[in-house]
VMD Tcl script that builds the backbone (N, CA, C; Angstrom):
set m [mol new atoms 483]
animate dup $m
set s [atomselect $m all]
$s set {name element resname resid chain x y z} {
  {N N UNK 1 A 81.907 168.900 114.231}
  {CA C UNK 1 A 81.621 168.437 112.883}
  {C C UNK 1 A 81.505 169.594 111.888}
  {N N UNK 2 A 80.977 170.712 112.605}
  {CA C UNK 2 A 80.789 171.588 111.599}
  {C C UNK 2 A 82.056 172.513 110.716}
  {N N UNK 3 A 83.023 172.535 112.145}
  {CA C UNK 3 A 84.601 172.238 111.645}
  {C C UNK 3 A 84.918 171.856 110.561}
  {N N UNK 4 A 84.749 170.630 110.633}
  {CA C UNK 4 A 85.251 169.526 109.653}
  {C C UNK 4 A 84.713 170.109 108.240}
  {N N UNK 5 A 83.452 169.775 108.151}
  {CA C UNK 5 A 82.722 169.745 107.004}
  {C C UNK 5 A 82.833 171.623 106.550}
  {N N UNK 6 A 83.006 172.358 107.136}
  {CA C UNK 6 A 83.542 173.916 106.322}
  {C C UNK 6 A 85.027 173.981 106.183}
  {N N UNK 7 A 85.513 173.124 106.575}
  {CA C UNK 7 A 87.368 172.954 106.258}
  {C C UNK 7 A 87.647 174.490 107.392}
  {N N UNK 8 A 87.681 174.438 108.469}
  {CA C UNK 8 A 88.035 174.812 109.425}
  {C C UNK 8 A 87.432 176.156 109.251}
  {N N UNK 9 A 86.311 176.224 108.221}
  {CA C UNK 9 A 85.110 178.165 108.434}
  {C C UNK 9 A 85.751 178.334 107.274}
  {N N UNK 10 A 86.289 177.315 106.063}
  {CA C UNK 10 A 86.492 178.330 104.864}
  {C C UNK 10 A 85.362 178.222 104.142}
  {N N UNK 11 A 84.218 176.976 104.483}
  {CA C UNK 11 A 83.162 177.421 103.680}
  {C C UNK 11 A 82.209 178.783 103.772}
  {N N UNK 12 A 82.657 179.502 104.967}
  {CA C UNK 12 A 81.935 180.290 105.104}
  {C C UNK 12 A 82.239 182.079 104.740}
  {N N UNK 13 A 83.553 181.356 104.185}
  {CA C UNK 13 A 83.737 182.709 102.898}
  {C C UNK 13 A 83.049 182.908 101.834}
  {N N UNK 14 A 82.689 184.303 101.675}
  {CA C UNK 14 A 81.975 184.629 100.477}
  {C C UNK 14 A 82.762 185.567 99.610}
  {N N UNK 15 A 82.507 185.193 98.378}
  {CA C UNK 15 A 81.425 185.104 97.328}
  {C C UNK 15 A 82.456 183.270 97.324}
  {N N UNK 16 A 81.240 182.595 96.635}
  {CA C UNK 16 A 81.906 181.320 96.180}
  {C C UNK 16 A 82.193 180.470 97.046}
  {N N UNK 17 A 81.642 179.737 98.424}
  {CA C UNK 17 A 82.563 179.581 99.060}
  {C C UNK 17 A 82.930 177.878 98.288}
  {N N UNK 18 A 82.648 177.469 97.326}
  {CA C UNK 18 A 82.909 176.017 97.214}
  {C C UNK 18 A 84.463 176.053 96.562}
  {N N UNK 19 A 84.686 177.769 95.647}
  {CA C UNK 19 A 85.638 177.997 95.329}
  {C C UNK 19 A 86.784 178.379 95.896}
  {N N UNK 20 A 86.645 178.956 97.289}
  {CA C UNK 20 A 87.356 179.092 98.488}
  {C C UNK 20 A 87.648 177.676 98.599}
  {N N UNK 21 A 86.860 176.901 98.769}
  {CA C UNK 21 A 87.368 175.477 99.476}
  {C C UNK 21 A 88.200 174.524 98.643}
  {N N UNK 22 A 87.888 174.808 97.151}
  {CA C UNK 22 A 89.186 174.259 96.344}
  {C C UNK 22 A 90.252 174.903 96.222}
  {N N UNK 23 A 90.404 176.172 96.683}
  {CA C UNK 23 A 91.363 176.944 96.491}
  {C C UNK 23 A 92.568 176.510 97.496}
  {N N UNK 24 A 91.751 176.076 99.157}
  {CA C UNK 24 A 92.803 175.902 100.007}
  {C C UNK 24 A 93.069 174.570 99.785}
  {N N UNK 25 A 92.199 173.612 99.708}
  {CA C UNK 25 A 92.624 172.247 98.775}
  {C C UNK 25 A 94.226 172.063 98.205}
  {N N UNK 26 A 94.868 173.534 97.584}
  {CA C UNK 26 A 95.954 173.216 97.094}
  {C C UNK 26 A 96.587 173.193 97.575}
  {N N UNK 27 A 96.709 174.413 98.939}
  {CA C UNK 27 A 98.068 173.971 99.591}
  {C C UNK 27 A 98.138 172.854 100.526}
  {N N UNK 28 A 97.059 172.289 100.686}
  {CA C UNK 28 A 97.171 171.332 101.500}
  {C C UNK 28 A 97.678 170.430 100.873}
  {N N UNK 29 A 97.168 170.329 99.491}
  {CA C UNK 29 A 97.768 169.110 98.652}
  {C C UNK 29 A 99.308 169.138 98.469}
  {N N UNK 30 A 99.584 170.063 98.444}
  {CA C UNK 30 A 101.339 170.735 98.159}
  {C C UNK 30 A 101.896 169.939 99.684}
  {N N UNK 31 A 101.549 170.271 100.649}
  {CA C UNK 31 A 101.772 170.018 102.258}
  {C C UNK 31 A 101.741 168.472 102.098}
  {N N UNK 32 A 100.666 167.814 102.091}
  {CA C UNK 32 A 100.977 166.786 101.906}
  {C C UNK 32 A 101.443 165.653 100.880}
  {N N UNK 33 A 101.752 166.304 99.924}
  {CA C UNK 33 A 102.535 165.570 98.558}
  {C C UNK 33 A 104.119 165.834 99.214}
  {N N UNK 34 A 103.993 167.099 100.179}
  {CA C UNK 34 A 106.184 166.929 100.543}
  {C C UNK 34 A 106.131 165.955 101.211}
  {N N UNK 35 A 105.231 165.631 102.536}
  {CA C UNK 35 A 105.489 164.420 103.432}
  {C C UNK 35 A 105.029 163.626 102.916}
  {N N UNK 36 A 104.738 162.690 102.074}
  {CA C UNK 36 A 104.611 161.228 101.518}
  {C C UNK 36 A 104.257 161.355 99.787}
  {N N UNK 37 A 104.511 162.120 99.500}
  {CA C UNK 37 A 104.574 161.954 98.148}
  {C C UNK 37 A 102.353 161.266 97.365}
  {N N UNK 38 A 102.520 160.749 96.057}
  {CA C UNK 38 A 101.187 160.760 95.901}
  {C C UNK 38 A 100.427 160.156 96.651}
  {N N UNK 39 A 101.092 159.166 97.293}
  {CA C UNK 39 A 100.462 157.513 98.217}
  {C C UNK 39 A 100.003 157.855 99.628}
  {N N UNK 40 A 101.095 159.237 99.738}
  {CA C UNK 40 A 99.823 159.829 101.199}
  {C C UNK 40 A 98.993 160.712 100.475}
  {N N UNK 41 A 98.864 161.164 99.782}
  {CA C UNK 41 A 97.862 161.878 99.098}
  {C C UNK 41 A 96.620 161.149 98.795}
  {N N UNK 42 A 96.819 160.027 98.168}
  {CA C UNK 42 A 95.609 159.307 98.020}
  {C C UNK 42 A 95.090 158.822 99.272}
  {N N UNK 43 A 95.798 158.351 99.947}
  {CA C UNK 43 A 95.215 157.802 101.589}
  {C C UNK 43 A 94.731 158.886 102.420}
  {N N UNK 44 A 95.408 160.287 102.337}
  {CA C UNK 44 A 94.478 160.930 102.743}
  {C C UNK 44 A 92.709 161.544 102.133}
  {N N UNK 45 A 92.898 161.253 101.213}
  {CA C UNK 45 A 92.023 161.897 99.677}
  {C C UNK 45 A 90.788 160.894 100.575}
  {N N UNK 46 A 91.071 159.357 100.607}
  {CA C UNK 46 A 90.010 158.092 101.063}
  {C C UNK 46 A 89.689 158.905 102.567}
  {N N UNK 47 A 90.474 159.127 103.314}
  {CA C UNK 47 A 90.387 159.592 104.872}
  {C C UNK 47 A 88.804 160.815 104.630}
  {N N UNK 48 A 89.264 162.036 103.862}
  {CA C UNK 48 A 88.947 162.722 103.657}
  {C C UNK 48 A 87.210 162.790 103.692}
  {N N UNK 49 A 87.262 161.492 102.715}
  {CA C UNK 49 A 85.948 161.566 101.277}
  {C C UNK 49 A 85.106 160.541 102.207}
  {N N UNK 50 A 85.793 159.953 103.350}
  {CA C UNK 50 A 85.164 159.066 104.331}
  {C C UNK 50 A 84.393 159.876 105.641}
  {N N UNK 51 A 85.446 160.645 106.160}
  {CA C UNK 51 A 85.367 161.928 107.241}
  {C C UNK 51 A 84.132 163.096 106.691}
  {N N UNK 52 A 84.064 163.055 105.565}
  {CA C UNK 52 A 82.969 164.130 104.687}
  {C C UNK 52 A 81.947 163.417 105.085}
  {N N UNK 53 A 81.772 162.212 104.600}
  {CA C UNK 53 A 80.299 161.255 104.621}
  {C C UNK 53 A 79.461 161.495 106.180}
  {N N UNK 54 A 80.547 160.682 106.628}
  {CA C UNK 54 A 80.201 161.073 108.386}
  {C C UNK 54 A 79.961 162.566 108.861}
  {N N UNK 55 A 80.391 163.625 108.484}
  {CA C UNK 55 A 79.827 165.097 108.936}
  {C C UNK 55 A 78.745 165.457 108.252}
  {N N UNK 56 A 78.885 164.817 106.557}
  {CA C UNK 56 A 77.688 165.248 106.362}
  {C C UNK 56 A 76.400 165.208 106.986}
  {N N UNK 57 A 76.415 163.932 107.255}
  {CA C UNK 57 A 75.616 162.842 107.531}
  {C C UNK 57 A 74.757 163.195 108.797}
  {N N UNK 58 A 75.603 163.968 109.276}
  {CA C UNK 58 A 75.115 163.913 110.959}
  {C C UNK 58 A 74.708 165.730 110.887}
  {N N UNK 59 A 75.399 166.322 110.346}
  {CA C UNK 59 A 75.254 167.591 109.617}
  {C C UNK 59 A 73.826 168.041 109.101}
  {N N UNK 60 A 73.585 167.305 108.479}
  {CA C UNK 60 A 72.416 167.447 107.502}
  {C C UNK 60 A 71.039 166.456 107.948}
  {N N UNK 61 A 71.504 165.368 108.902}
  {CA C UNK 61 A 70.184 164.816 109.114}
  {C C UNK 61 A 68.803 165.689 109.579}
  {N N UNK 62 A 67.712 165.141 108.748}
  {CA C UNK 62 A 66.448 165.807 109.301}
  {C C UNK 62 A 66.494 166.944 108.558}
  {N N UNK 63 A 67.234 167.269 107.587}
  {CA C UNK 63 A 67.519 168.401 106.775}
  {C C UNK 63 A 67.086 168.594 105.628}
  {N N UNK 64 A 66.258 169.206 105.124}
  {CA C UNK 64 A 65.187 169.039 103.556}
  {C C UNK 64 A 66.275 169.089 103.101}
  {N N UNK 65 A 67.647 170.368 102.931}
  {CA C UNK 65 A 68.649 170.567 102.175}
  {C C UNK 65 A 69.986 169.994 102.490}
  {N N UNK 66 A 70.545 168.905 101.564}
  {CA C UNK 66 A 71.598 168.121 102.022}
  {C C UNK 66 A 72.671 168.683 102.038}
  {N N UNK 67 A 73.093 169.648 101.240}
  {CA C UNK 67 A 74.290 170.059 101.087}
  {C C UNK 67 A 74.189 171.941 100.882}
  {N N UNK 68 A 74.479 172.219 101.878}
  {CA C UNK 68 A 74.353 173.429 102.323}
  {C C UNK 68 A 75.684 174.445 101.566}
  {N N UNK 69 A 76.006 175.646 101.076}
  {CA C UNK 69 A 76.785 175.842 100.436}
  {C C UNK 69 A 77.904 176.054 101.162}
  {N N UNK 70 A 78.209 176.053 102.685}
  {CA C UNK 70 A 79.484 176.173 103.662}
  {C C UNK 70 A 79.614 174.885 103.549}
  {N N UNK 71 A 79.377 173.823 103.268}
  {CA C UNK 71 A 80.289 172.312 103.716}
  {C C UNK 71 A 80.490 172.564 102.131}
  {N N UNK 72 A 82.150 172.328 102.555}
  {CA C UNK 72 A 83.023 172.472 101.329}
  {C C UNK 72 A 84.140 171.282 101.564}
  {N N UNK 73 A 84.274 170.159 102.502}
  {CA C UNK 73 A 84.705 169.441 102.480}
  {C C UNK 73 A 84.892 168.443 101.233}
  {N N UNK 74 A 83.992 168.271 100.597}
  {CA C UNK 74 A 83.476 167.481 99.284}
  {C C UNK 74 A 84.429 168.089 98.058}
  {N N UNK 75 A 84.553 169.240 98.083}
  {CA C UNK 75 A 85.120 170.569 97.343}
  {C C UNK 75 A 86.918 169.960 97.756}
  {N N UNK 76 A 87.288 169.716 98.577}
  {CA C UNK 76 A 88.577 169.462 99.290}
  {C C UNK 76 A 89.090 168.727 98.602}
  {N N UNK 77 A 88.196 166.875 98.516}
  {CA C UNK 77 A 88.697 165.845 98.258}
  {C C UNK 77 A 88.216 165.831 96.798}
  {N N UNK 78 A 87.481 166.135 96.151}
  {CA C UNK 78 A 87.685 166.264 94.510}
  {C C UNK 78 A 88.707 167.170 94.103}
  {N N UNK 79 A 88.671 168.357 94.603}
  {CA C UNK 79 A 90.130 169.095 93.960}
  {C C UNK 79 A 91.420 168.058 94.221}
  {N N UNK 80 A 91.674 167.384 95.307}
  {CA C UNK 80 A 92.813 166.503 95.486}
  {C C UNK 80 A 92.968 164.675 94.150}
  {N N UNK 81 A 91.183 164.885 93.977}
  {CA C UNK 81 A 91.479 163.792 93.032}
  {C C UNK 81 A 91.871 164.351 91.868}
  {N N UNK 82 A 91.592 165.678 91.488}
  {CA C UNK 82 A 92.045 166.544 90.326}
  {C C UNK 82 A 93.389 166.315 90.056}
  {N N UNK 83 A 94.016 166.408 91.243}
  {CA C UNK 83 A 95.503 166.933 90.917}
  {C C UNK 83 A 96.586 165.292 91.465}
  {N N UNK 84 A 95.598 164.288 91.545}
  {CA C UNK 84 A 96.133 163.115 91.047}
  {C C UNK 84 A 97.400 162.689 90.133}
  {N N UNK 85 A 96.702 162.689 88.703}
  {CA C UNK 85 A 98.277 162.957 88.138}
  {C C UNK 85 A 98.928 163.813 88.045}
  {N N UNK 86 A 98.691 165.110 88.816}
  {CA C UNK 86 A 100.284 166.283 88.606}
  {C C UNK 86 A 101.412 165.401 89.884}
  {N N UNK 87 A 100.461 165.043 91.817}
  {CA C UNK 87 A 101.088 163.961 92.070}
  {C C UNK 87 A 101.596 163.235 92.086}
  {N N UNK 88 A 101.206 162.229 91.458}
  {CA C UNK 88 A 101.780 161.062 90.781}
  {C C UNK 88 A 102.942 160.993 89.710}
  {N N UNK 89 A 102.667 161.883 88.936}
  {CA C UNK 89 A 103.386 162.392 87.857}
  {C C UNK 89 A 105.059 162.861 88.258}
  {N N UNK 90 A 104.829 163.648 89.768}
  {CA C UNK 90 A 106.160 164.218 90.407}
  {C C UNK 90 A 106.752 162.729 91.252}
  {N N UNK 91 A 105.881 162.169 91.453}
  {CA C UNK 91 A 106.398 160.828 92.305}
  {C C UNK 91 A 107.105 159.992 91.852}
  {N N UNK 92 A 106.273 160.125 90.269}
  {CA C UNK 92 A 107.081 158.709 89.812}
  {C C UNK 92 A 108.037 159.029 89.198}
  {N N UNK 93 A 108.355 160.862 89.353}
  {CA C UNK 93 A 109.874 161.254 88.226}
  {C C UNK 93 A 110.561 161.755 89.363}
  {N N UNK 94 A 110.182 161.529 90.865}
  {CA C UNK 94 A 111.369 162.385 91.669}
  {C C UNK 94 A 111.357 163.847 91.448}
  {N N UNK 95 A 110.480 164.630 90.957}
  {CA C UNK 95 A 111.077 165.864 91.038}
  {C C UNK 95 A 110.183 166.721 91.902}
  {N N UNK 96 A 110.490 168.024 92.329}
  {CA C UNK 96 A 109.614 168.759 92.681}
  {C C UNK 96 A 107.874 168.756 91.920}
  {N N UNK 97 A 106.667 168.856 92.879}
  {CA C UNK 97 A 105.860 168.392 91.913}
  {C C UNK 97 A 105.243 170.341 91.779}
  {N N UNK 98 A 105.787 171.067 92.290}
  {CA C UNK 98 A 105.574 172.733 91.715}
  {C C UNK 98 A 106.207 172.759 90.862}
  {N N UNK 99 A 107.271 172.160 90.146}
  {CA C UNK 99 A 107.967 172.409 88.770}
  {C C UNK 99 A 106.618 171.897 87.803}
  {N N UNK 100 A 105.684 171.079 88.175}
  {CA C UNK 100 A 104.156 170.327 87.434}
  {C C UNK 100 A 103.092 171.801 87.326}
  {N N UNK 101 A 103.196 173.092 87.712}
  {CA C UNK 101 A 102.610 173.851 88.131}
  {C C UNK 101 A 101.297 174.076 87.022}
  {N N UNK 102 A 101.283 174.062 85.832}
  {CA C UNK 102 A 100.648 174.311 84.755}
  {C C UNK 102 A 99.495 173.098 85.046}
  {N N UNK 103 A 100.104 172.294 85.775}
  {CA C UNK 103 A 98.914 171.257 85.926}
  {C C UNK 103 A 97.919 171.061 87.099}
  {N N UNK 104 A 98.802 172.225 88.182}
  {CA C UNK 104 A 97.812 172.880 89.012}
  {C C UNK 104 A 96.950 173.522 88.579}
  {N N UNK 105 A 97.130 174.696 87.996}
  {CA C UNK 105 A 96.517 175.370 87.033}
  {C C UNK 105 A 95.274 174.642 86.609}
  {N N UNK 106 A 95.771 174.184 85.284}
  {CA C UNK 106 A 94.457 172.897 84.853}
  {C C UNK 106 A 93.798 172.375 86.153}
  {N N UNK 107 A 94.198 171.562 86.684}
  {CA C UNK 107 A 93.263 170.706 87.605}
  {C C UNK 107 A 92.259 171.660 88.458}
  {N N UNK 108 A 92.725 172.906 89.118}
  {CA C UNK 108 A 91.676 173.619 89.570}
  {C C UNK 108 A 90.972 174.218 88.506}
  {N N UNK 109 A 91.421 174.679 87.382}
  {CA C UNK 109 A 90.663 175.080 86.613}
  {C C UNK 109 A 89.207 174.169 86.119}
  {N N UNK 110 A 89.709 172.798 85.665}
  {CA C UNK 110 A 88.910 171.878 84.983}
  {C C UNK 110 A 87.811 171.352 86.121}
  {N N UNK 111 A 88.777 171.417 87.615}
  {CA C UNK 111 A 87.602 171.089 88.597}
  {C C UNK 111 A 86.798 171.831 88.943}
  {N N UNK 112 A 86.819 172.853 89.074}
  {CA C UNK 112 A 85.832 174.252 89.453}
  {C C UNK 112 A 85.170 174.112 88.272}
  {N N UNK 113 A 85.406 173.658 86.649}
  {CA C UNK 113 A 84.587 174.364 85.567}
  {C C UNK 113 A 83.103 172.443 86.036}
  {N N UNK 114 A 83.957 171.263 85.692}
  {CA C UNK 114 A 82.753 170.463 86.208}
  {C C UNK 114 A 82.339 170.298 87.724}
  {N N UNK 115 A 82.810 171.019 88.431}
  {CA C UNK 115 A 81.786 171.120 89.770}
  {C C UNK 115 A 80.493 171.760 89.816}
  {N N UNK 116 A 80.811 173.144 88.817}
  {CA C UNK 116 A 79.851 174.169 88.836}
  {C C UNK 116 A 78.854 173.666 87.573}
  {N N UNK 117 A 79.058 173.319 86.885}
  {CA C UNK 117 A 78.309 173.236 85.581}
  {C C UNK 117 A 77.780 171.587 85.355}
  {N N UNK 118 A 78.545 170.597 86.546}
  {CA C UNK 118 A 77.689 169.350 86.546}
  {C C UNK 118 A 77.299 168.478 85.653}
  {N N UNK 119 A 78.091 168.180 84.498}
  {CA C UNK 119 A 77.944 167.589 83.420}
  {C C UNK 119 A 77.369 166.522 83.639}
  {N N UNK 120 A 76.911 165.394 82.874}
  {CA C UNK 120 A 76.297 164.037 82.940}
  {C C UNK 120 A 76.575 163.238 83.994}
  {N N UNK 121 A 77.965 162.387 84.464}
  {CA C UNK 121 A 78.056 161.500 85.156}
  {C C UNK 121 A 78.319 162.568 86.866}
  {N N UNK 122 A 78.308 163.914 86.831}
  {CA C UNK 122 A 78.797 164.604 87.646}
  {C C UNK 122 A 77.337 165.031 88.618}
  {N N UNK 123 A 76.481 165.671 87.514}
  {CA C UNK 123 A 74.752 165.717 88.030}
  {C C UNK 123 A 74.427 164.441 88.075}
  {N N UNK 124 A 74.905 163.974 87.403}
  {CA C UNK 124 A 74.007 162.027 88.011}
  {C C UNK 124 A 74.018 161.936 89.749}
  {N N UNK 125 A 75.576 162.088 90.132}
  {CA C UNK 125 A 75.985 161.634 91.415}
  {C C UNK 125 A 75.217 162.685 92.625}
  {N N UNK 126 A 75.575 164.013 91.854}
  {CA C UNK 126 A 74.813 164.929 92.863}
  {C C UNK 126 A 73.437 165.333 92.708}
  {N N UNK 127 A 72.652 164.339 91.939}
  {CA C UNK 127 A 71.266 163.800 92.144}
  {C C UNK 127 A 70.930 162.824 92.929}
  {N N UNK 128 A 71.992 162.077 93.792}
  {CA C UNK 128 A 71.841 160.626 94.373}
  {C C UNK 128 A 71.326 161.302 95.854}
  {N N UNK 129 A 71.704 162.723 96.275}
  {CA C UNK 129 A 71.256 162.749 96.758}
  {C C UNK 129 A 71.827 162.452 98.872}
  {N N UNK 130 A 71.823 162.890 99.771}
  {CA C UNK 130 A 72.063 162.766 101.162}
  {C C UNK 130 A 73.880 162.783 101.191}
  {N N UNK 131 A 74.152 162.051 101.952}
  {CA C UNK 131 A 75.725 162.556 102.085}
  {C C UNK 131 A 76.400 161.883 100.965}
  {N N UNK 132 A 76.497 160.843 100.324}
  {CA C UNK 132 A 76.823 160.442 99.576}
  {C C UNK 132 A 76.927 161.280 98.239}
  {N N UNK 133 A 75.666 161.958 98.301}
  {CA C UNK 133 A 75.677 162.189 96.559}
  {C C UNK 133 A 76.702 163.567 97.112}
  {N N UNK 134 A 76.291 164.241 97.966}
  {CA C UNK 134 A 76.947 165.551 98.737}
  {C C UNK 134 A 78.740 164.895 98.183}
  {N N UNK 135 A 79.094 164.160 98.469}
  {CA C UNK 135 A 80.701 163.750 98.356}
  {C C UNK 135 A 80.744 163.293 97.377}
  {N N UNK 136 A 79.916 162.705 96.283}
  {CA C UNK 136 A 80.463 161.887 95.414}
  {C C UNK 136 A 80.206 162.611 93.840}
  {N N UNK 137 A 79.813 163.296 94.194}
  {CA C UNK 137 A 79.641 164.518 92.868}
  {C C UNK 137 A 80.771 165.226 92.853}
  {N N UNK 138 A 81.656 165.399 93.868}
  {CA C UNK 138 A 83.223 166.335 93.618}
  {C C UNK 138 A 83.955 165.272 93.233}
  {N N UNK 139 A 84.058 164.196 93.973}
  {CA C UNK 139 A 84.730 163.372 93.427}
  {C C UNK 139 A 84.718 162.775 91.849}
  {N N UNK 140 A 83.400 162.998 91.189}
  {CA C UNK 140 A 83.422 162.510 89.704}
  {C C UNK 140 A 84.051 163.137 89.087}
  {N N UNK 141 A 83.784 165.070 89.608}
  {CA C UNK 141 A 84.018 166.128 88.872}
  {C C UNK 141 A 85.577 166.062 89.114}
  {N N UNK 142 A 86.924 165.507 90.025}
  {CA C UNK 142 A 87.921 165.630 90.799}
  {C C UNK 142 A 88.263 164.482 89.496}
  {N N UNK 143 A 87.414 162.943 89.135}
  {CA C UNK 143 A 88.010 162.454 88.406}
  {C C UNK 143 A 87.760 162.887 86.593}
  {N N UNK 144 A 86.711 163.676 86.296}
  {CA C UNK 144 A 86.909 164.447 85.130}
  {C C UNK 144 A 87.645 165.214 84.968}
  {N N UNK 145 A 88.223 165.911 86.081}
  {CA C UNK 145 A 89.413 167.021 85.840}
  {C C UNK 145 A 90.601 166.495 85.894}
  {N N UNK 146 A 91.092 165.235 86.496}
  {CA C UNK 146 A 92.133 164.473 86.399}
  {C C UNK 146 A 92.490 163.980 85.161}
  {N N UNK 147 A 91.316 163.005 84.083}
  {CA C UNK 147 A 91.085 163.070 82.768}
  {C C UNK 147 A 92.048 164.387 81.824}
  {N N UNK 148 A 91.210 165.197 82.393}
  {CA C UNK 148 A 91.533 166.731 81.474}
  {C C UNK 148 A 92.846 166.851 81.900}
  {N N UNK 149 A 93.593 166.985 82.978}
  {CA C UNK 149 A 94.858 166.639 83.292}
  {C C UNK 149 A 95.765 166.067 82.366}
  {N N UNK 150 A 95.245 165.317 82.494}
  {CA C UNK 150 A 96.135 163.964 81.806}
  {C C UNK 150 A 95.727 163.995 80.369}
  {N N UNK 151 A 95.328 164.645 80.069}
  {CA C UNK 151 A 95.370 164.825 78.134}
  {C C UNK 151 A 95.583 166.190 77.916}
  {N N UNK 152 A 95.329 167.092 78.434}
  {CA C UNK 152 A 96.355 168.783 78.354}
  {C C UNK 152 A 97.756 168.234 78.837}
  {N N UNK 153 A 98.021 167.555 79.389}
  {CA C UNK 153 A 99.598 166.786 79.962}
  {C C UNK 153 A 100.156 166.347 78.270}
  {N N UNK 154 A 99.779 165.725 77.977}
  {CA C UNK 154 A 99.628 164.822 76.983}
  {C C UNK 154 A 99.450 165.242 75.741}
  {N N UNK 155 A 99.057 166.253 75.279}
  {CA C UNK 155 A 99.238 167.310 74.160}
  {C C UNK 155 A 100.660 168.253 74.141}
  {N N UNK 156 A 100.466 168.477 75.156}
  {CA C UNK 156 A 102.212 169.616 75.667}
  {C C UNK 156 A 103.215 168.696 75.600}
  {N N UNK 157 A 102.699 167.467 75.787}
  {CA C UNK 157 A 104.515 167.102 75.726}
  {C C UNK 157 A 104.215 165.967 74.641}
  {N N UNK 158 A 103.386 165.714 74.008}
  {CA C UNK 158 A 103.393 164.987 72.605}
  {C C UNK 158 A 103.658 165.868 71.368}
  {N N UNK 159 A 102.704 166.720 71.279}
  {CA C UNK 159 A 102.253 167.681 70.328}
  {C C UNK 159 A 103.393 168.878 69.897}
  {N N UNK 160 A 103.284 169.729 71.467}
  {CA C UNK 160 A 104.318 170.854 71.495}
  {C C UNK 160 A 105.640 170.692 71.592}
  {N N UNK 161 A 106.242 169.809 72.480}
  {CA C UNK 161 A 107.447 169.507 72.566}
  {C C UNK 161 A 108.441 169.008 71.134}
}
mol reanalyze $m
mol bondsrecalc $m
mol representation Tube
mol addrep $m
């Protein structure tokens, strides 16, 4: 379990390791956006954010501190909801989704900036508290950076173009 929940010992890189763990987030996302495009991406994203709960869970029981800074699993599946629409975006146009690269960019950017800094609906979740809040606070921050995605998307090719 402990596997699982450090994404195979990358939480246990330092300095940052939550930033290590979104970092490898991408190529995995790249890896699995070639073999099934966004629709295995999202099914794995659910696999993921399900598989987190359960390590946490068992991880952390009996544990004053729920979320320890090596389980970076949580870190995994919000960076993957981040980059949602660069995904989707390549899926539904057929093209390479690294030609989307600027929106890699953004999405780790925007997810690392509300992971760390925890804005309203983001500290709400990771106030809830045990494995849940442990997973469901990347995931808010994974769907605020998807947001930001999708309107830096949306300026560049309204605005600039």
């Amino acid at each position: 379990m402990k596997w699982i929940a450090s994404v195979l010992g990358v939480g246990f890189l330092k300095p940052g390791p939550g930033t290590w763990g979104s970092a490898v987030a991408l190529p995995l996302a790249w890896g699995i956006h070639q073999v099934g495009g966004f629709w295995l991406l999202l099914n794995v994203t659910i696999f993921v954010f399900l598989t987190g709960c359960i390590a946490v869970q068992r991880l952390t029981a009996g544990q004053a501190h729920s979320d320890p800074a090596w389980i970076v699993i949580d870190e995994v599946a919000g960076q993957w909801v981040a980059l949602f629409p660069v995904s989707y975006g390549a899926t539904m146009m057929s093209i390479d989704v690294l030609r989307l690269w600027p929106g890699w960019i953004a999405a780790f950017v925007l997810f690392r900036l509300f992971d760390i800094r925890k804005p309203w609906l983001v500290g709400r979740a990771d106030r809830h508290g045990g494995p849940l809040g442990v997973m469901l606070d990347d995931i808010v921050a994974g769907v605020f950076a998807a947001v930001g995605v999708v309107v830096l998307g949306t300026l560049y090719h309204v605005v600039l173009i």
